[in-house]
VEXDREN-2710 file (C-alpha; in Angstrom, 1 decimal):
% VEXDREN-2710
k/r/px/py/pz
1/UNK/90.5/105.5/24.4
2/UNK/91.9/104.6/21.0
3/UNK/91.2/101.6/18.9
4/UNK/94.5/99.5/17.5
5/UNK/94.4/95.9/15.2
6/UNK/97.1/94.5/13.0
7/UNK/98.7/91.3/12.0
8/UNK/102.1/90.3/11.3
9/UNK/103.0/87.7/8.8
10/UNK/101.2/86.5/5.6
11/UNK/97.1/87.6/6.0
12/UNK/94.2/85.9/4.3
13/UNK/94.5/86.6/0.8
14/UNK/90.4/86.5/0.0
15/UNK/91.0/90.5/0.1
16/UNK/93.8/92.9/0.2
17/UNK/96.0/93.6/3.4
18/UNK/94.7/97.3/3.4
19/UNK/91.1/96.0/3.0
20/UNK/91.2/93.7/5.8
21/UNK/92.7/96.0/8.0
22/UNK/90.2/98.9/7.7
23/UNK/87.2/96.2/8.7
24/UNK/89.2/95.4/11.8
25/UNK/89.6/98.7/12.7
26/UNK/86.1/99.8/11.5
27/UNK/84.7/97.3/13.9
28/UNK/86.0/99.1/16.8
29/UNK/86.1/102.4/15.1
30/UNK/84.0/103.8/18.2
31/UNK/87.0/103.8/20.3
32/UNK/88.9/106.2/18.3
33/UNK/85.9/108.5/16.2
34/UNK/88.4/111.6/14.8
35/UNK/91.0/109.5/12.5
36/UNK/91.4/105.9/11.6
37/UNK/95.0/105.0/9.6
38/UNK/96.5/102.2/7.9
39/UNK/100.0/100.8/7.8
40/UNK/101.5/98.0/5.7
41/UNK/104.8/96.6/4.9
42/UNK/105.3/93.2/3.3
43/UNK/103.9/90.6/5.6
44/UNK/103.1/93.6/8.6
45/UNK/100.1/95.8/8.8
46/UNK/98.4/98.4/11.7
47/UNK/95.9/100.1/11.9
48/UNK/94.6/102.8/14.1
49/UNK/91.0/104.3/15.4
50/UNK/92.1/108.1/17.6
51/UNK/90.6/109.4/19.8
52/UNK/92.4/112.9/19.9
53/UNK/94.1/113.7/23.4
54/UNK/98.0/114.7/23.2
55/UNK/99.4/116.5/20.2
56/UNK/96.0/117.0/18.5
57/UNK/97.8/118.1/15.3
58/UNK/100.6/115.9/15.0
59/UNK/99.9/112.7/16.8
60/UNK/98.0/110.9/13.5
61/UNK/98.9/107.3/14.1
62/UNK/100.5/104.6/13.1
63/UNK/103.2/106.5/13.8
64/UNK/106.7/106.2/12.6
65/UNK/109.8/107.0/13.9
66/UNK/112.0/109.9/11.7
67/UNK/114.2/107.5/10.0
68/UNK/111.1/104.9/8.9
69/UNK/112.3/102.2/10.5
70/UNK/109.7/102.1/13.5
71/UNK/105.9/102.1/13.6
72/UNK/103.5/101.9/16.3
73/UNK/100.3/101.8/16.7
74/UNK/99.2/102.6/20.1
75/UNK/96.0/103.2/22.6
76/UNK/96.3/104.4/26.0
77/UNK/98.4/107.5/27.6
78/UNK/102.1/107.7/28.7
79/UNK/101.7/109.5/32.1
80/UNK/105.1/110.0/32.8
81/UNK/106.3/111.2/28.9
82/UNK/107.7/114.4/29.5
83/UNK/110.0/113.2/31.8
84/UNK/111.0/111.2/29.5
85/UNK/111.3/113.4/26.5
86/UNK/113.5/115.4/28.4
87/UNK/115.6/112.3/29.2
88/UNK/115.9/111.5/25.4
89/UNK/116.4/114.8/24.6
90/UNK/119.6/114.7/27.1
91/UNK/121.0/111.6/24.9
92/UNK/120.7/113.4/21.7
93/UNK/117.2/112.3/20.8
94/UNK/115.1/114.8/18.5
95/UNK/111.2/114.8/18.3
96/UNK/108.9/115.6/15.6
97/UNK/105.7/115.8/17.3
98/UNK/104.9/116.8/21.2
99/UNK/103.1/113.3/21.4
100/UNK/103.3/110.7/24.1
101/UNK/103.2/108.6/21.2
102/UNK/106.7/109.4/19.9
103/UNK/108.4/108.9/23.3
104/UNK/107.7/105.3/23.1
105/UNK/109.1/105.3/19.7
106/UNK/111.9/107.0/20.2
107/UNK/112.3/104.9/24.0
108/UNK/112.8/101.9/21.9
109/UNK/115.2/103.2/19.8
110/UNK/117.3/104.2/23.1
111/UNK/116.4/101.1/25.1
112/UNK/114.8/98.3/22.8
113/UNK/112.4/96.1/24.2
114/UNK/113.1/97.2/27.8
115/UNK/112.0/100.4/27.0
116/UNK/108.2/99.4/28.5
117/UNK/110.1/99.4/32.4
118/UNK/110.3/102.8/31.9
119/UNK/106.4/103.8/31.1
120/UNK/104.1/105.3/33.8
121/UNK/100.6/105.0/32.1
122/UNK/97.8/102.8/30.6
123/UNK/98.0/101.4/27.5
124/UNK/98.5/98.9/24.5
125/UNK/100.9/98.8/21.3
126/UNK/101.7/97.4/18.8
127/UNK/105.7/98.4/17.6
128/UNK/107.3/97.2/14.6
129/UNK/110.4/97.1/14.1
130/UNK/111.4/96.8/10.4
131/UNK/115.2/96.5/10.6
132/UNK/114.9/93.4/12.9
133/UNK/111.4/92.6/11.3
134/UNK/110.3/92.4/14.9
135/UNK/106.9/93.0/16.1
136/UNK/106.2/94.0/20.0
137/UNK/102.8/93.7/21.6
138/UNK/102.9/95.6/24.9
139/UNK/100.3/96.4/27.7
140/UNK/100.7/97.8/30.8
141/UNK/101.2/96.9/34.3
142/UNK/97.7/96.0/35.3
143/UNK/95.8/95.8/32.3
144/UNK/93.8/98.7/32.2
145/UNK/94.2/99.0/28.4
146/UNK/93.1/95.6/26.5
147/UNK/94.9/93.9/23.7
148/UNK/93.7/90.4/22.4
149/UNK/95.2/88.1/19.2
150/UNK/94.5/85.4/17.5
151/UNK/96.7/82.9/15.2
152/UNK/95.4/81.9/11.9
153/UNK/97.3/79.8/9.3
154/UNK/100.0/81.0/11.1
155/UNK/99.4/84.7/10.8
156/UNK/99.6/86.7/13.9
157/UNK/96.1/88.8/14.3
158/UNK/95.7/91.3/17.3
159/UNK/93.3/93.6/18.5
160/UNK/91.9/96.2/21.1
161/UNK/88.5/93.9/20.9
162/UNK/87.6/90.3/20.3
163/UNK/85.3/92.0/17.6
164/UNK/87.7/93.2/15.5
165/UNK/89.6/90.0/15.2
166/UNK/86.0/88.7/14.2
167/UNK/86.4/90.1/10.9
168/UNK/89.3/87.9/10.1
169/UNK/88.2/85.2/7.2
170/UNK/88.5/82.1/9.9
171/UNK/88.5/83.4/13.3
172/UNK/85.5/82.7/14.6
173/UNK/83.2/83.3/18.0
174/UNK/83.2/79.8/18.8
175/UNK/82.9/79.4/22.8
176/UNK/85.7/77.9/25.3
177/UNK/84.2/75.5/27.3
178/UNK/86.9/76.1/30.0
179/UNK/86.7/79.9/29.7
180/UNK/83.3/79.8/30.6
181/UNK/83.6/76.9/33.7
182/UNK/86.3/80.0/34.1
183/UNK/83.5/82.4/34.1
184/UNK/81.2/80.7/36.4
185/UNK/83.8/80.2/39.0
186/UNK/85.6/83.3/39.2
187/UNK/83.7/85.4/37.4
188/UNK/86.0/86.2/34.3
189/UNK/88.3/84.3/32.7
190/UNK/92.0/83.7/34.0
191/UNK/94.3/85.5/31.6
192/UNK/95.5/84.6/28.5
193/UNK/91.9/82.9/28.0
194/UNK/88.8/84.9/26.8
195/UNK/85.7/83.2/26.2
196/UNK/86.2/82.7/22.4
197/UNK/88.4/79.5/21.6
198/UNK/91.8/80.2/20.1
199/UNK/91.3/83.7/20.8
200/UNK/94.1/85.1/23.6
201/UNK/94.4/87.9/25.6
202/UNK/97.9/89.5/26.3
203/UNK/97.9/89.2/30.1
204/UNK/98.8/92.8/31.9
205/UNK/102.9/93.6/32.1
206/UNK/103.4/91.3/29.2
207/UNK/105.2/91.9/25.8
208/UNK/104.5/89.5/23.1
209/UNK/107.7/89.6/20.6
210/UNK/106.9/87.9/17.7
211/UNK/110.8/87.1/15.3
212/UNK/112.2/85.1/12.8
213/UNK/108.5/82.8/12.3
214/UNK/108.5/82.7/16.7
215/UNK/106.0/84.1/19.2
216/UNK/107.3/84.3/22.8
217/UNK/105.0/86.0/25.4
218/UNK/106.8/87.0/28.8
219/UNK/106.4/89.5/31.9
220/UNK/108.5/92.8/32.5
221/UNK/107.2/93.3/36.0
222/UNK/104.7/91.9/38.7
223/UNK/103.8/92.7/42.3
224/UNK/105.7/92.1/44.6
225/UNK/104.4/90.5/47.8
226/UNK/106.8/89.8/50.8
227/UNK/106.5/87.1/53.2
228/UNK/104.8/88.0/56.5
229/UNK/107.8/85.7/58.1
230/UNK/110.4/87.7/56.2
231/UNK/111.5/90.6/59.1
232/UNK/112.8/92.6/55.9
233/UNK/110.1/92.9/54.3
234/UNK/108.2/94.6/56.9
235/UNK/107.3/97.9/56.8
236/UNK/107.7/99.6/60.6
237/UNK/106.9/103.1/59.9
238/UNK/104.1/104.8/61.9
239/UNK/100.3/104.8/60.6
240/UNK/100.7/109.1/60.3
241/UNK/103.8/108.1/57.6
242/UNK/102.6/105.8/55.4
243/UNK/99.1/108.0/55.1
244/UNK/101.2/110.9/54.5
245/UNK/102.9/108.5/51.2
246/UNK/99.5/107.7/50.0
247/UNK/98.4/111.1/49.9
248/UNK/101.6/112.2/48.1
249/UNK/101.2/109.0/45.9
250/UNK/97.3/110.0/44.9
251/UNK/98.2/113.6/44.6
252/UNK/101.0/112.5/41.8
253/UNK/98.9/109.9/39.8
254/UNK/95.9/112.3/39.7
255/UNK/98.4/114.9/38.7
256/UNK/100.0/113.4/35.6
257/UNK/96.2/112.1/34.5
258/UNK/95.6/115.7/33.7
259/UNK/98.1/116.0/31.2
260/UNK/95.4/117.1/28.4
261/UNK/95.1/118.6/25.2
262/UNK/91.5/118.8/25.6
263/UNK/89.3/118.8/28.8
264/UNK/89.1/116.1/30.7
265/UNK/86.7/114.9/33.3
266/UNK/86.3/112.6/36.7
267/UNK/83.6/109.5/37.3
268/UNK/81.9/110.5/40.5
269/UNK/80.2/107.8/42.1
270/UNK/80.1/108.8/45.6
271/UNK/82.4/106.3/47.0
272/UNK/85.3/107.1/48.8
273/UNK/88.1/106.4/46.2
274/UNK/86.3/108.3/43.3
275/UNK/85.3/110.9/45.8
276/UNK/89.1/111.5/47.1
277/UNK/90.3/111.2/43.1
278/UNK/87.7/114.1/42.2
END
């Protein structure tokens, strides 16, 4: 768990970019307790709070890429990033650092914004891309990592936590009636609401691209549920065959979980799932 915050276009100017970026990320500094860092560039900052995982040594972040054009700023783990390491490698790529946090630097640089198809893993980041003066929000597929933003005299703020965004002169913790009727009904609020007004959640496999002064939010995947009625979208192998593929498919993700720099550990609750994870 890793804290990240930023904003990208002109910030309040009641205090200096740097300033304002340490208090966001010094509100949620108790996701990331061994570094904090600061980026800024014109009208773009980052920030980062690590907590140390991959690459203890060389992963400080924001990160950039070798030739300066890319930063990132990201919170979460790339499961599958030595697979793709080597696959950059193969196209002539060359890292600096054994970090997960590279590969998605030097992924974009291979396949641009599509480059998030390719990543196995939790997280949220924040990618800026200084020759196109693009800025990329990511999170993954379901949402495991958070990522929340805020508009304010037309200044894109984002966040790990609500909190952070807090400390913005102007954003403040003003309730959503909706949100809460939200709340009340289904328990949580339906994505890209929270329960703060103007305040947004990045809904899971979304990117956020903000480009020339525009913000578009879209998806890069979702499930995929077949119709009952639809003959091809039935699965007719035997109940011994698809356990078989779950197995396989638990062994794998629990696998490339363990992919550590430091010890890692298991929640055991005495259900079943945590129970067959541990």
């Amino acid at each position: 768990m890793c804290g990240i915050a930023g904003y990208c276009g002109t910030p309040d100017q009641s205090m200096p970019p740097s300033a304002l970026l340490r208090r966001m990320i010094g509100a949620v500094s108790h996701r990331g307790p061994d570094a904090h860092g600061v980026f800024v560039d014109g009208g773009l900052g980052l920030a980062h709070a690590r907590l140390s995982i991959i690459d203890l040594a060389t992963g400080q972040q924001p990160m950039a890429s070798v030739d300066g054009t890319l930063h990132v700023t990201f919170n979460g783990e790339i499961f599958n990033y030595l697979e793709l390491r080597q696959e950059l490698i193969s196209r002539g790529h060359r890292f600096a650092t054994t970090s997960d946090t590279e590969v998605i630097l030097q992924a974009y640089q291979a396949y641009g914004i599509d480059c998030v198809e390719k990543f196995n893993g939790d997280f949220a980041f924040a990618l800026w891309d200084s020759r196109n003066n693009r800025l990329m929000l990511a999170r993954d597929r379901m949402g495991v990592r958070p990522l929340f933003h805020a508009t304010r005299n037309g200044c894109l703020y984002f966040a790990s936590e609500v909190k952070a965004l807090l400390e913005v002169p102007g954003v403040t913790a003003e309730l959503d009636p909706f949100a809460l009727d939200q709340i009340f009904t289904f328990w949580f609020p339906l994505s890209p609401r929270t329960p703060f007004k103007n305040v947004y959640e990045l809904p899971p496999a979304h990117v956020l691209i903000a480009e020339g002064g525009n913000i578009k939010v879209r998806p890069y995947w979702k499930l995929s549920y077949p119709d009952a009625a639809d003959a091809d979208g039935c699965d007719r192998r035997g109940e011994a065959e698809i356990a078989e593929e779950l197995r396989e498919l638990l062994l794998d993700a629990t696998r490339v979980r363990l992919r550590s720099d430091v010890p890692v550990g298991a929640y055991l609750s005495g259900g079943l799932d945590s129970s067959i994870i541990t």
